[in-house]
N, C-alpha and C positions, 0 to 999 in steps of 0.2 A: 304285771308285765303285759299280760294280754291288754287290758282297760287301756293303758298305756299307747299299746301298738293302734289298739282300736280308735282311739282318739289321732294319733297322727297322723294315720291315714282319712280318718274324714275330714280335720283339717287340710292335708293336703287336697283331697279332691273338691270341697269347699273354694279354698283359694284357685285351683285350677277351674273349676268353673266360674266362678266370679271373672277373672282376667281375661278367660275367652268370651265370657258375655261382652266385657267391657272394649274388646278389641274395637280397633277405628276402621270406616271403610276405608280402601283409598278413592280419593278421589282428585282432581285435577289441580296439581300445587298454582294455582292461579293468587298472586296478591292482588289484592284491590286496585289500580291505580288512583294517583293523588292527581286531578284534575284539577287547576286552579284558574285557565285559563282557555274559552272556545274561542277563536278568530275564524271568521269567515272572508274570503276574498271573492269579490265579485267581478266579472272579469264580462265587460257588455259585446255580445257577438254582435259584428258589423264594426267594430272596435269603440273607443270613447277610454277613459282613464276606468286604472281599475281601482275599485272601490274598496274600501275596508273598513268592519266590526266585529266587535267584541264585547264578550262579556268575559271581566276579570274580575279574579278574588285571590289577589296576589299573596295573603300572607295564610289562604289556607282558609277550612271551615273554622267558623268559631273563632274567626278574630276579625277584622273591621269588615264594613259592611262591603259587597264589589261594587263594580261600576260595570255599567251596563249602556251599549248605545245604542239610537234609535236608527234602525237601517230604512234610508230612505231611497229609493230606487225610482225610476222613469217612467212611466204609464210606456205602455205595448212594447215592451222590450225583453229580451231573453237574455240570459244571466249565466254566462258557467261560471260555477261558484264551489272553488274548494275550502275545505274545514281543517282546522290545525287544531290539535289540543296541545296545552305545554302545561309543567309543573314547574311552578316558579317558587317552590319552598327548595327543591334541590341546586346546587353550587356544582356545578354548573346546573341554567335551565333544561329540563328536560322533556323533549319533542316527544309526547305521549301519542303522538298521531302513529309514529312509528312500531308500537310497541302494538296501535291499535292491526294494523297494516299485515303485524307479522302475525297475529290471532285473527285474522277474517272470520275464519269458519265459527267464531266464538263470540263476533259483537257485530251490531248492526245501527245504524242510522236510523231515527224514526223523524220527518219533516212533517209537523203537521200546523197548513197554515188554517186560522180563524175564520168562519165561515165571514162574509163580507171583506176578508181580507184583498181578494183579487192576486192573491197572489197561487199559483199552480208550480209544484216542487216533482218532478223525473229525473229520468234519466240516471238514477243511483247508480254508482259503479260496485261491480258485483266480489263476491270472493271465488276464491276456484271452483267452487259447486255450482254456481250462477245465482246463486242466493245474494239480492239486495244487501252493498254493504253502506255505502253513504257517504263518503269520504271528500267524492266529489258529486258533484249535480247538477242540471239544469231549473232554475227559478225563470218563470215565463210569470209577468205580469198584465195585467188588465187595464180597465181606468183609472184613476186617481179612486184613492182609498185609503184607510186608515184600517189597520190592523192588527193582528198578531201571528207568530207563528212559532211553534214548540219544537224544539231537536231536542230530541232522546238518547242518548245512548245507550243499548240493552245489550248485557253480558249475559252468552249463555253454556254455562260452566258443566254442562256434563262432557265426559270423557266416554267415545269422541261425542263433538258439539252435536247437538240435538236442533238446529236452528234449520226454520225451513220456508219456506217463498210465504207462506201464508198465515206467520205469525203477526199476530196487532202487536200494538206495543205493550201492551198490559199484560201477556201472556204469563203466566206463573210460571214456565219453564227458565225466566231470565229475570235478570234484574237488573236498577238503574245504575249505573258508570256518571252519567251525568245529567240534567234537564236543565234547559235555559228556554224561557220566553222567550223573545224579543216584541217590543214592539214594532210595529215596520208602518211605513209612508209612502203612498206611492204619488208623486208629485213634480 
């Protein structure tokens, strides 16, 4: 009877440490979002038509390849240019811009154009901390040039967000939501 007792009790306190070991932290119930689609509209200050690109991958990772266009813009001209994300696998499509909008404190815009490009990217509109969010922006171009330029979108998932003025984009605190190249023309 004793062996007995003896043995119960270290199995139980076995399983009770085991399951506190194994306990989860909490941490911030954030789902990934399904990004299928960036749209940029470029909207020329002094006015002129507004312009519009994109890169889409309508049915999702891991099935046909996207399409992707070449943003061609004006030599010495300024740009406000806002960004739309959509997910185009959900019925109805869904406007992930907004979802971005209502997490500020938690994701951020990274513009970064290709040296030679001639294109220069400000202006970022901020979240309530005055921390760079990206959503919208001023693109100010140069001479005629051929180039590239990178948007990031970096999630940064501590609770509360950890994000601060003087993050790069590669920071390990965050990770990537979405990256699109483009290439661009300025002509």
């Amino acid at each position: 009877m004793k062996t007995t007792l003896i043995k119960t009790t270290m199995v139980f306190l076995f399983a009770t440490t085991l399951l506190s070991a194994c306990k989860k932290d909490e941490v911030e119930g954030n789902d990934e979002e399904v990004i299928t689609t960036l749209q940029l509209s470029f909207v020329p200050v002094g006015g002129g038509a507004t312009l519009s690109y994109q890169y889409d991958d309508a049915d999702g990772p891991g099935g046909n390849a996207p399409t992707q266009d070449v943003i061609i813009l004006s030599p010495a001209k300024t740009y406000n240019v806002t960004l739309q994300l959509l997910n185009k696998t959900a019925n109805p499509v869904e406007n992930v811009t907004a979802e971005v909008e209502d997490e500020a404190e938690a994701h951020r815009f990274y513009y970064t154009p290709a040296a030679g490009s001639n294109i220069t990217v400000a202006g970022l509109n901020n979240d309530a901390n005055g921390i760079p969010l990206g959503i919208t922006s001023t693109w100010t171009t140069g001479a005629a040039a051929n180039g590239k330029v990178k948007i990031t979108l970096r999630h940064y998932p501590a609770v509360p967000p950890n994000k601060a003025a003087g993050d790069m984009v590669n920071d390990p605190k965050s990770g990537t939501d979405i990256e699109v190249e483009f290439v661009t023309k300025i002509q």
